[in-house]
N, C-alpha and C positions, 0 to 999 in steps of 0.2 A: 205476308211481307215479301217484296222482292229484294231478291240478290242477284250479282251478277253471274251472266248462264248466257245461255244461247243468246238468239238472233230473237228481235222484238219487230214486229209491223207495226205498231202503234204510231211510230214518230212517220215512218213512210206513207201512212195514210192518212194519215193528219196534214202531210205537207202535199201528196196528190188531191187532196180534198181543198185544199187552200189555192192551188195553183187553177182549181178547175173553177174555183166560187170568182176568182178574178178574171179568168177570161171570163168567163158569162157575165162580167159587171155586175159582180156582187160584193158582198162586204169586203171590205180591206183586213186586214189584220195585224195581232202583236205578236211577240214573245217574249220567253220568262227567261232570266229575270225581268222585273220594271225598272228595278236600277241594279247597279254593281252591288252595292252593299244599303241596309235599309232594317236592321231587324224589328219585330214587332209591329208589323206595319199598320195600319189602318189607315181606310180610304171610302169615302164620301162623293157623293155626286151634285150640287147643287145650284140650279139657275145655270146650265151650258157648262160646265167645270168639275173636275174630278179635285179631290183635295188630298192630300197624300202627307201625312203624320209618320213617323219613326224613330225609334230611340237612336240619339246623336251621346247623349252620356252629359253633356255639356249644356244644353238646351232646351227649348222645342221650337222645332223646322216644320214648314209648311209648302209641299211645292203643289202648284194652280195649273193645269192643262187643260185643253178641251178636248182630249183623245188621250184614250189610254195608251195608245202606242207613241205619245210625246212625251208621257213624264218626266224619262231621264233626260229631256231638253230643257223641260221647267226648270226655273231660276231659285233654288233653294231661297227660302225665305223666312227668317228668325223672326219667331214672335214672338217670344219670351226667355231672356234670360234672368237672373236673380242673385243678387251678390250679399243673399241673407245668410250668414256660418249653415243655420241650420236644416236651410231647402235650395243651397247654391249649386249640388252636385249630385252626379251619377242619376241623370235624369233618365229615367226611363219610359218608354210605353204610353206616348201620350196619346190621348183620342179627342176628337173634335167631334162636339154634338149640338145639335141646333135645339132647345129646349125653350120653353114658354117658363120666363120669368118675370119679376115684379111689376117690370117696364115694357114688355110685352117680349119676343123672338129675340135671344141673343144665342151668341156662340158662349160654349163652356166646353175647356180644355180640363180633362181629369188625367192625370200624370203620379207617378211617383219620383220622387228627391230624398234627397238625407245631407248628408257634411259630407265634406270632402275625404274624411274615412268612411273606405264602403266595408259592410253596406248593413249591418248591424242596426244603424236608426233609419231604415227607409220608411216614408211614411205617404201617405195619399196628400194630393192637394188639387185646389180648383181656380181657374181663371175662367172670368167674364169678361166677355168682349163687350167692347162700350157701346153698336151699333151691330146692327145685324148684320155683319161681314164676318163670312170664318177666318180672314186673314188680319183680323181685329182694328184698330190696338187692342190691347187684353192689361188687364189689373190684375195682381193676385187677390181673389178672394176668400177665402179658408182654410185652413185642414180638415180633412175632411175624414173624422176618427168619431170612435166609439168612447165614453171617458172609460166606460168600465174595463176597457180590453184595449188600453191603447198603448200598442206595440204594433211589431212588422207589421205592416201591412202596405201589398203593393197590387198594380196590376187592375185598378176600381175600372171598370164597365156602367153605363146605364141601359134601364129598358124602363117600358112603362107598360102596364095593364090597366082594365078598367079597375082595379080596385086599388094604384097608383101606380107609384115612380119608385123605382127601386135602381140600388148601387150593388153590385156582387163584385168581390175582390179575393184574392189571396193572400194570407195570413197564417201565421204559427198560434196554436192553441194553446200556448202560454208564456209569458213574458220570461222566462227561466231556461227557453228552450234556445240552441244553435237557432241562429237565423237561417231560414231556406231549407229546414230539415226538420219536421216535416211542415210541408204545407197545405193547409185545408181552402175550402172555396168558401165563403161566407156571405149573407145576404142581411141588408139592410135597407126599411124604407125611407124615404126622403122628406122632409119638412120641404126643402125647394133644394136647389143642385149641389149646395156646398152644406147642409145642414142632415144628421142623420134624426129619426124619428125613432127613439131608441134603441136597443141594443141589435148586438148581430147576433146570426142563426147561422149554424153550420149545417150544410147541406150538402157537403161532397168531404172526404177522406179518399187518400190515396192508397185502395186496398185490396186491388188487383195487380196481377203482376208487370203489366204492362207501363204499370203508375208508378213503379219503384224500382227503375233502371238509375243505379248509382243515385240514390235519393227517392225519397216520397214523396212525391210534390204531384199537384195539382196547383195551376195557376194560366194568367193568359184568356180567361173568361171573358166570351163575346156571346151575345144573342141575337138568332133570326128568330122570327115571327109570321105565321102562315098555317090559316084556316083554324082561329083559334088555338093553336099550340106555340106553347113558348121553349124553345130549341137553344139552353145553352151548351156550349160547345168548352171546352177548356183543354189546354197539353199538360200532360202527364210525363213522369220522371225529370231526373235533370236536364236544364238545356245545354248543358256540357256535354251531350252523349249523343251520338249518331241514332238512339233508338226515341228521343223526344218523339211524341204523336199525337194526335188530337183526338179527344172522345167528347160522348155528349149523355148533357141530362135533357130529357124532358116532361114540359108539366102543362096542363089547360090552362089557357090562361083566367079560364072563370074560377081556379081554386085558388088560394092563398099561397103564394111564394113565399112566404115568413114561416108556411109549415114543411117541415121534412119530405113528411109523408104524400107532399105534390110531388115531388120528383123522382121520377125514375132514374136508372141511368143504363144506357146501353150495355153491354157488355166488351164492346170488341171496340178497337179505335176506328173512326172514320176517315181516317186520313195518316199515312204511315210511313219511315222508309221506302227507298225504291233507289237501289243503288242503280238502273239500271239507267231513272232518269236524273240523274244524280242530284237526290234531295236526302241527303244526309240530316235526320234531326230537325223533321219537317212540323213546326208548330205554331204557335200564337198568334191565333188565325182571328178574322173577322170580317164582317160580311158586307155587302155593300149590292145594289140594286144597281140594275141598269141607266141607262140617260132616259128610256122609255118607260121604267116601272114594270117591265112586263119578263126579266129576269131577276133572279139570287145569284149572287157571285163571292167568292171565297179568296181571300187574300191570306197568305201565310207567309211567312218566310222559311230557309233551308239551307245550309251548307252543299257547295258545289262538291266538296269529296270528304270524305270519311274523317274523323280524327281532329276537326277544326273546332269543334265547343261552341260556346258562347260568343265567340270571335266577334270582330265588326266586318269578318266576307260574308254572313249570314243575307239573303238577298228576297227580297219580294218578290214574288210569283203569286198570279193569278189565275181562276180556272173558274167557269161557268158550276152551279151546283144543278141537278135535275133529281127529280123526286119521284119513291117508290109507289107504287100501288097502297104500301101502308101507309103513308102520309110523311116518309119522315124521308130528309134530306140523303143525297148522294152524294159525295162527295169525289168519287171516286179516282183512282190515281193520279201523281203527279204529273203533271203534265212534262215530259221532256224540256228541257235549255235550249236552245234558238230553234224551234221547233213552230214555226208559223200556226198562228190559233186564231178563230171567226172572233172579229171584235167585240161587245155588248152590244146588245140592240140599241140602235137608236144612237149609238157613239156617232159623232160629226164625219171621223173619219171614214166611215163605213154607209155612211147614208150615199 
């Protein structure tokens, strides 16, 4: 874990390295943040366009560029709000995913909501876009709960294997407990996007020490996928706390995700503190491919300086992933704040 100390090369070589790829008429570039404020962000690539999702508290916003170094010029764009007592507020953590349903490719937005008292009833919910547009229009269609175990539950993710579709979320492991203390990661298959195929399976607790900084939480569950392994990732402790961080399970994807005993979990976090490039409480991350297909890239958000929490300055930051010899992803530090970085491949602005 970094703290602040000496003198760092990292941001200087990164920005000799940027200054030297542009005179030779090479890629262009961005910096982090992507916007000012943005937490839980998730971000999509589709048809020329990057799609960019974040908890608003009030909402779900959707902003549209064709380069990742224009999003914060992108036109924020509401695609759903909801004036139901029981899913009208404290919207969090929406994600947009293009999935094969009834009527063939639609967009479905997975979100958490509750009442206007937070946050004790938060619960999962799903919209379908009418057309294959991820900027929709969008209907609500379901909650999207276990009946046996339906309480907290927030934070739902999808991924698919060949043995199907599956939803993993964040939830308390009994209806008697404080909300958000503790929280486990939970896994359920899918009948189709808004429907579970019975009950959930707990597959992560928070029981290393790095998972119980002012709280026991696990939550914030994203999956990559590459060379048959299925790579999820989740932040650990509160996000109240400058020490939030991101660790990961992984499983083949040819074994059964409804069983425990697929998933490993790393030991150490992938992604952590770094007061030096000031990512205070760096977490809730998710992943996102290049314009080319021919990269993995890691979207997270983080606090500009120490002691901010949950705040709404929490801001998206982006960073290229590269992969070990064992097979499993790198993630490696954050990247420095206005620190010029090589675009994704295949970005418009950089071609």
């Amino acid at each position: 874990m970094k703290r602040l100390g000496g003198p760092r090369l990292y941001p200087l070589l990164l920005t000799l390295v940027a200054v030297l790829t542009s005179a030779l008429g090479g890629a262009q570039t961005f910096t982090n943040p992507l916007l000012p404020s943005g937490a839980d962000p998730y971000l999509t690539f589709f048809e020329d366009s990057y799609y960019l999702t974040y908890t608003t508290g009030s909402d779900v916003r959707i902003r549209e560029a064709e380069s990742l170094a224009t999003l914060s010029e992108a036109e924020e764009q509401t695609v759903w709000t909801d004036t139901d007592p029981a899913r009208c507020c404290n919207v969090w953590a929406p994600e947009v995913h293009r999935l094969e349903g009834p009527s063939g490719p639609r967009w479905y937005i997975f979100y958490t909501a509750g009442p206007a008292e937070c946050c004790a009833e938060q619960r999962m919910h799903v919209l379908e876009s009418r057309a294959d547009d991820p900027l929709g229009p969008y209907s609500y269609k379901s909650r999207l709960y276990d009946p046996k175990h339906d309480f907290w539950a927030i934070d739902p993710t999808v991924f698919g294997t060949p043995k199907g579709r599956y939803v993993v979320w964040s939830g308390t492991p009994r209806d008697d407990m404080p909300y958000e203390k503790p929280q486990y990661l939970y896994i359920a298959r899918l009948v189709n996007p808004w429907t579970l195929k019975g009950p959930r399976v707990e597959i992560a607790i928070p029981d290393r020490a790095w998972e119980q900084v002012e709280g026991a939480v696990n939550e914030g569950p994203a999956v990559l996928q590459r060379n048959g392994q299925v790579f999820l990732a989740y932040s650990g402790s509160g996000c109240w706390t400058d020490d939030y961080a991101v660790g990961m399970l992984v499983a083949n994807a040819a074994r059964d995700p409804l069983s425990p005993a697929s998933w490993r979990e790393l030991p150490e976090p992938l992604l952590e503190r770094d007061d030096d490039a000031q990512a205070f409480g760096p977490g809730h991350n998710a992943f996102f491919k290049s314009p080319d297909g021919s990269e993995d890239w890691l979207i997270y958000h983080a606090n500009p300086t120490f002691g901010l929490g949950c705040a709404s300055v929490r801001s998206p930051r982006a960073q290229k992933i590269t992969w070990g010899k064992d097979g499993l992803p790198r993630f490696g530090e954050p990247a420095p704040l206005q620190t010029p970085l090589p675009l994704p491949s295949g970005d418009p602005e950089g071609r």
